[in-house]
N, C-alpha and C positions, 0 to 999 in steps of 0.2 A: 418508280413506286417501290416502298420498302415490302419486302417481305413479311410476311408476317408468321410466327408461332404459333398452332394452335394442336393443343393436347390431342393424340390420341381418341382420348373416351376421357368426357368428364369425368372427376369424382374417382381419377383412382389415383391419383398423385397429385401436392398442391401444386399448382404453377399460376403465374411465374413465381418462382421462389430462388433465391439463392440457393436456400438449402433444400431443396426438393425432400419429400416425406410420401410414402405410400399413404392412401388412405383406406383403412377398414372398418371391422365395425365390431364393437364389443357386448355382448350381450350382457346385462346388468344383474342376472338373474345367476349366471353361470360361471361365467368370467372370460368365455370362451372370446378369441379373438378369429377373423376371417377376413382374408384379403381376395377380389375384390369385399365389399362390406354386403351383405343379406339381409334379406327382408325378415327372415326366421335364422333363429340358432338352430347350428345343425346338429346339437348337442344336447339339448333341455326341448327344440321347440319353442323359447320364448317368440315373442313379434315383435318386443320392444329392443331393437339392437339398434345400437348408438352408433353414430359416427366417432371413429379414433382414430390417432394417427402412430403410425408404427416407428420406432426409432430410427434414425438415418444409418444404423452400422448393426449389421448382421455378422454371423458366420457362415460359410460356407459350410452348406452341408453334404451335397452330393452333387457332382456336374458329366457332363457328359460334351465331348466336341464331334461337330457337323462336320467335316471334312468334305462333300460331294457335294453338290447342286443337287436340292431335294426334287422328285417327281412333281410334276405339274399337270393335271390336278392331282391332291389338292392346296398344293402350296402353289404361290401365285412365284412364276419362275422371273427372277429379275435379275439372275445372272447368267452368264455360259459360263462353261468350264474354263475359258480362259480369262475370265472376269472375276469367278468366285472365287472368295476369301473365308477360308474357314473360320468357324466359328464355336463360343461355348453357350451352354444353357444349363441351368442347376438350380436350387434351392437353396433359400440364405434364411438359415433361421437366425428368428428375430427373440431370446431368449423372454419367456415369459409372455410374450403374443403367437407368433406362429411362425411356421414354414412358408415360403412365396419365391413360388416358381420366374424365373425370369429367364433373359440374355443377359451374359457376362462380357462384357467391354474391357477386355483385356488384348494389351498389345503382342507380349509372350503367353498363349495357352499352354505349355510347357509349364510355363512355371504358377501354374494351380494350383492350389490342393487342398481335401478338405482340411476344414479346419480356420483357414487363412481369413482374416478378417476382411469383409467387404461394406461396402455403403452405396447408398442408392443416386442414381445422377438421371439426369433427363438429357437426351438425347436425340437428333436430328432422325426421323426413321423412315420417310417418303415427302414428296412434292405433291398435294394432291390438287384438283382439276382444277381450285383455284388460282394456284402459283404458291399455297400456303406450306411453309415448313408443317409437318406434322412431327412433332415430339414423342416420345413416347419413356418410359423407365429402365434403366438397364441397371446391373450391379456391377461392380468395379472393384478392385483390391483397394483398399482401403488407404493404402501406400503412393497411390497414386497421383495423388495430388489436389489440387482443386476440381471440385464440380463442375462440370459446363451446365 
Protein backbone atom coordinates (compact mmCIF):
# COMPACT_ATOMS: atom_id res chain seq x y z
CA UNK A 1 0.00 0.00 0.00
CA UNK A 2 1.26 3.47 -0.93
CA UNK A 3 1.69 5.98 1.39
CA UNK A 4 -0.02 8.61 1.37
CA UNK A 5 0.43 12.91 2.07
CA UNK A 6 -1.66 14.44 4.00
CA UNK A 7 -1.24 18.35 5.14
CA UNK A 8 -0.54 19.14 8.50
CA UNK A 9 -3.87 21.54 9.07
CA UNK A 10 -5.92 22.30 6.17
CA UNK A 11 -6.08 25.68 4.76
CA UNK A 12 -2.59 26.78 5.53
CA UNK A 13 -0.70 25.87 2.50
CA UNK A 14 -2.05 24.72 -1.10
CA UNK A 15 -1.16 20.99 -1.55
CA UNK A 16 -0.43 19.10 -3.43
CA UNK A 17 1.00 21.72 -5.37
CA UNK A 18 4.21 21.98 -7.18
CA UNK A 19 4.80 25.22 -6.01
CA UNK A 20 3.33 25.20 -2.63
CA UNK A 21 1.91 28.92 -1.26
CA UNK A 22 1.13 29.74 2.33
CA UNK A 23 -2.54 30.63 2.61
CA UNK A 24 -3.76 33.81 4.59
CA UNK A 25 -6.21 36.09 4.64
CA UNK A 26 -6.64 39.71 3.62
CA UNK A 27 -8.87 42.04 4.92
CA UNK A 28 -10.66 44.19 2.19
CA UNK A 29 -11.33 46.99 4.35
CA UNK A 30 -7.68 47.48 5.56
CA UNK A 31 -5.48 45.85 3.49
CA UNK A 32 -4.04 44.04 6.46
CA UNK A 33 -2.64 40.62 5.47
CA UNK A 34 -2.44 37.39 8.31
CA UNK A 35 -1.02 34.09 8.25
CA UNK A 36 -2.71 31.51 9.38
CA UNK A 37 -5.93 33.70 7.68
CA UNK A 38 -8.71 35.07 10.67
CA UNK A 39 -12.12 35.32 11.11
CA UNK A 40 -11.63 39.34 12.10
CA UNK A 41 -8.81 41.77 11.06
CA UNK A 42 -6.73 42.25 13.93
CA UNK A 43 -6.34 45.79 12.68
CA UNK A 44 -9.71 47.51 11.58
CA UNK A 45 -11.84 44.53 13.28
CA UNK A 46 -13.51 43.93 9.74
CA UNK A 47 -15.29 39.99 9.56
CA UNK A 48 -14.99 40.09 6.06
CA UNK A 49 -11.29 38.61 5.53
CA UNK A 50 -10.70 36.89 2.37
CA UNK A 51 -8.81 34.12 1.53
CA UNK A 52 -5.03 35.03 -0.23
CA UNK A 53 -2.20 33.51 -0.96
CA UNK A 54 1.20 34.86 -0.04
CA UNK A 55 4.04 34.96 -2.54
CA UNK A 56 6.34 31.74 -2.67
CA UNK A 57 9.79 33.89 -1.85
CA UNK A 58 10.21 35.92 1.21
CA UNK A 59 13.14 37.42 3.09
CA UNK A 60 14.50 36.39 6.00
CA UNK A 61 13.94 38.50 8.68
CA UNK A 62 15.18 37.15 11.95
CA UNK A 63 15.99 33.36 12.95
CA UNK A 64 17.15 31.76 15.72
CA UNK A 65 18.93 27.86 16.02
CA UNK A 66 17.69 24.90 18.39
CA UNK A 67 20.95 23.41 19.09
CA UNK A 68 19.61 20.89 22.22
CA UNK A 69 16.65 18.54 22.45
CA UNK A 70 13.93 20.74 23.69
CA UNK A 71 12.20 19.73 27.32
CA UNK A 72 9.28 17.46 27.19
CA UNK A 73 6.53 18.65 28.19
CA UNK A 74 5.90 20.63 26.36
CA UNK A 75 7.38 19.73 23.25
CA UNK A 76 6.61 16.32 22.29
CA UNK A 77 10.46 14.60 22.57
CA UNK A 78 11.36 12.62 19.22
CA UNK A 79 14.71 12.83 19.57
CA UNK A 80 17.79 11.93 22.07
CA UNK A 81 20.72 13.73 22.22
CA UNK A 82 22.45 11.42 20.17
CA UNK A 83 19.72 11.51 17.43
CA UNK A 84 19.06 15.27 17.57
CA UNK A 85 19.96 17.39 14.63
CA UNK A 86 19.93 20.98 15.28
CA UNK A 87 17.91 23.19 13.77
CA UNK A 88 16.64 26.90 12.70
CA UNK A 89 13.35 28.78 13.11
CA UNK A 90 12.68 32.58 11.92
CA UNK A 91 10.47 34.84 10.22
CA UNK A 92 10.31 35.48 6.39
CA UNK A 93 8.78 38.46 5.58
CA UNK A 94 6.58 38.49 2.67
CA UNK A 95 7.06 42.27 1.54
CA UNK A 96 3.65 43.94 1.37
CA UNK A 97 1.66 40.87 3.12
CA UNK A 98 3.41 40.00 6.33
CA UNK A 99 5.79 38.40 8.58
CA UNK A 100 5.31 34.24 9.18
CA UNK A 101 7.00 32.47 11.54
CA UNK A 102 8.26 29.01 10.44
CA UNK A 103 11.27 26.14 10.48
CA UNK A 104 14.08 26.71 8.12
CA UNK A 105 15.33 23.70 6.05
CA UNK A 106 18.66 24.58 5.67
CA UNK A 107 21.43 22.07 5.31
CA UNK A 108 24.35 24.77 6.43
CA UNK A 109 22.62 26.85 9.53
CA UNK A 110 25.90 28.74 9.33
CA UNK A 111 25.38 30.02 6.45
CA UNK A 112 22.01 32.14 7.30
CA UNK A 113 21.47 35.36 7.49
CA UNK A 114 19.17 37.93 7.69
CA UNK A 115 18.35 39.31 4.79
CA UNK A 116 19.01 36.05 2.50
CA UNK A 117 16.18 35.31 0.32
CA UNK A 118 13.97 32.33 1.14
CA UNK A 119 10.83 30.52 -0.39
CA UNK A 120 8.40 28.20 1.02
CA UNK A 121 8.43 24.18 0.47
CA UNK A 122 6.37 21.41 2.06
CA UNK A 123 7.95 19.02 3.67
CA UNK A 124 7.68 15.33 5.18
CA UNK A 125 7.12 16.29 9.33
CA UNK A 126 5.74 12.90 11.16
CA UNK A 127 4.04 9.31 10.30
CA UNK A 128 0.81 9.60 11.99
CA UNK A 129 -1.39 6.55 13.37
CA UNK A 130 -2.46 5.99 10.10
CA UNK A 131 0.88 5.12 8.33
CA UNK A 132 0.22 8.77 6.54
CA UNK A 133 3.09 11.16 5.61
CA UNK A 134 2.07 14.26 7.43
CA UNK A 135 3.51 17.39 5.43
CA UNK A 136 3.83 20.35 6.83
CA UNK A 137 5.63 24.27 5.45
CA UNK A 138 9.17 25.02 6.11
CA UNK A 139 11.19 28.00 4.38
CA UNK A 140 14.44 27.22 2.56
CA UNK A 141 17.23 29.72 1.00
CA UNK A 142 15.93 30.31 -1.96
CA UNK A 143 19.36 29.12 -3.65
CA UNK A 144 18.49 25.94 -2.98
CA UNK A 145 17.04 24.44 -5.70
CA UNK A 146 13.86 22.77 -6.53
CA UNK A 147 10.81 22.44 -3.97
CA UNK A 148 10.06 18.90 -2.61
Amino acid sequence: MATRQVPIEEGLFTWPADEPQLIGGRCPDCGVMTFPRQADCPKCFGSDVAEALFERQGTLWTFTTQEFVPKSPPYARQATAETFVPYAVGYVEFPGQARVEGRIDADDLSALHIGMEMEVAVVPFLTDDDGNDVVTYVFRPASSGAVS
